[in-house]
N, C-alpha and C positions, 0 to 999 in steps of 0.2 A: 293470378286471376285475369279474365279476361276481361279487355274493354269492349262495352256496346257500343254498336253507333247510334244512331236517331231512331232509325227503326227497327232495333232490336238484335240484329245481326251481331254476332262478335267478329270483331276481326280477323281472325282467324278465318271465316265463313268465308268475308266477301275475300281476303287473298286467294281462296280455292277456286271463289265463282270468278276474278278475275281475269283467269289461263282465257277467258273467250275474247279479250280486250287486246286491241292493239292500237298503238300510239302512232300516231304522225306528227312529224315537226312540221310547225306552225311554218317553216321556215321554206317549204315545198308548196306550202299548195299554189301559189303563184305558177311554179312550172306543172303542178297536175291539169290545172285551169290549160293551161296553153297542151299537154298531152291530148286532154281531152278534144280536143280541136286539131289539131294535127293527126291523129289517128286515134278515134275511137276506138276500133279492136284493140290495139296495142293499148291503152287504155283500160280496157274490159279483161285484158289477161293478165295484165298490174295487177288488177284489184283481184282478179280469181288467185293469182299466187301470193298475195296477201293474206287472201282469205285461208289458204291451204297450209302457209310454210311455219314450218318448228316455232315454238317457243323462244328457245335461243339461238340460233343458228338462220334463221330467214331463208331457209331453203327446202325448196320441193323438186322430185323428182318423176314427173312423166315425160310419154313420149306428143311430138308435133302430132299423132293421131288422137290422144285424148286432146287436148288442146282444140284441135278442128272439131273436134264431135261436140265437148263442151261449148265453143262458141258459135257451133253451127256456120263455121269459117272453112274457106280452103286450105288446103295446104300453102299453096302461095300467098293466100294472105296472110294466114299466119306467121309465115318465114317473116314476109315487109316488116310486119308489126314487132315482131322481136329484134327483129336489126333495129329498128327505130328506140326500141328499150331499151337495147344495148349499148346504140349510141350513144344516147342519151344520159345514159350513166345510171337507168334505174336497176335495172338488172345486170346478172355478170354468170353465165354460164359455163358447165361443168359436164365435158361429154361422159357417157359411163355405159357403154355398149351402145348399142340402138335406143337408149333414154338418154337423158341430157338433165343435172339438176340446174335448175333457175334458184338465183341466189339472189334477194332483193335487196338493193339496196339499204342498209342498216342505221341511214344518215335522216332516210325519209322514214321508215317503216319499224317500228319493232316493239315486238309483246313483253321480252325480258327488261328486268331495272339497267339503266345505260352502265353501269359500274360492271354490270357480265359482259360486255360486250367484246372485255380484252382477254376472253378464254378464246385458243383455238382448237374447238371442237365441233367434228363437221358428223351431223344427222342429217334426215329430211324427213318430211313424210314421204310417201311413194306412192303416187296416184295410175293404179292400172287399170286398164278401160277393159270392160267384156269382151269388146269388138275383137280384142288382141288376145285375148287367149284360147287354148284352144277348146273345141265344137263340145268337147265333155267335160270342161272340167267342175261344173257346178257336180255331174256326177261324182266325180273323181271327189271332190270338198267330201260326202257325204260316206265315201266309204272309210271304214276303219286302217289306219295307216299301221303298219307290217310293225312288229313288237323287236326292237335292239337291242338283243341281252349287253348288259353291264360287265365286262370279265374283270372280275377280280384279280390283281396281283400274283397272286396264288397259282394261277390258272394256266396251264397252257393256251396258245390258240395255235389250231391247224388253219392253214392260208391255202390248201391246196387239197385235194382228194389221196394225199400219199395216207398209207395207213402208217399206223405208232403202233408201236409194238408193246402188249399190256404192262402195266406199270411193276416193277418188282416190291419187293416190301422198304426197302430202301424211300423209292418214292413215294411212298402212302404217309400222311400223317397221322399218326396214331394218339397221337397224345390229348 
């Protein structure tokens, strides 16, 4: 059976509605106070990959051009401000082609119960900006993507245009 809380909810409920909650150690906000002051943007991109990274894992993965668009920043100020996170120990970076996951620190930040914390398993979300991709592809979302038949075990497959030569009764299953 399940327990209610005060206002009706079972627990069950508010665990589900909680995934939107993320914790901060009481034990930061003295150095967020001083980030805050030191570099606002750096600051403001804390909080936006906060807002964005995994459940368990504290990690998001766009590139320095969503980040500038999102904070309406340069490219160079964006670089400062991440060296400044970096430094600083709140974040820890992971290059992965032309995107980069930002990986927040787990000591300040994080949605899962601390007891997951010693799983190593590495997600992100993946934030990709419009700007970056290309000029059709909201067309491209909208058409029907091309049908991948399934071969069965059973089945030949040809990899080349040579032709096979008809099957004898040998090969047929009959049965």
């Amino acid at each position: 059976m399940s327990e209610v809380s005060a206002v009706g909810e079972t627990l069950e409920s508010q665990d589900k509605d909680n995934y939107n909650f993320v914790q901060v150690s009481r034990g930061y906000l003295k150095e967020m106070r001083k980030l805050a002051r030191k570099s606002p943007l750096g600051h403001e991109i804390l909080y936006y990959l906060v807002e964005h990274m995994g459940k368990t894992t504290n990690a998001v993965v766009c590139s320095y051009k969503t980040i500038c668009e999102t904070t309406e920043a340069s490219r160079a100020s964006v670089g400062r401000a991440i060296k400044i996170l970096k430094d600083d120990n709140w974040i820890e970076t992971v290059k992965i082609g032309n995107a980069t996951a930002y990986c927040v620190n787990e000591r300040a930040f994080w949605q899962a119960g601390r007891n997951q914390r010693r799983y190593a398993i590495f997600s992100a979300t993946v934030i990709a900006s419009e700007s970056e991709q290309d000029s059709n592809f909201r067309e491209k979302a909208k058409q029907k993507l091309t049908y991948v038949p399934i071969i069965s075990s059973k089945e030949r497959i040809t990899m080349s245009n040579e032709l096979l030569a008809p099957p004898d009764q040998k090969d047929l299953d009959l049965d």
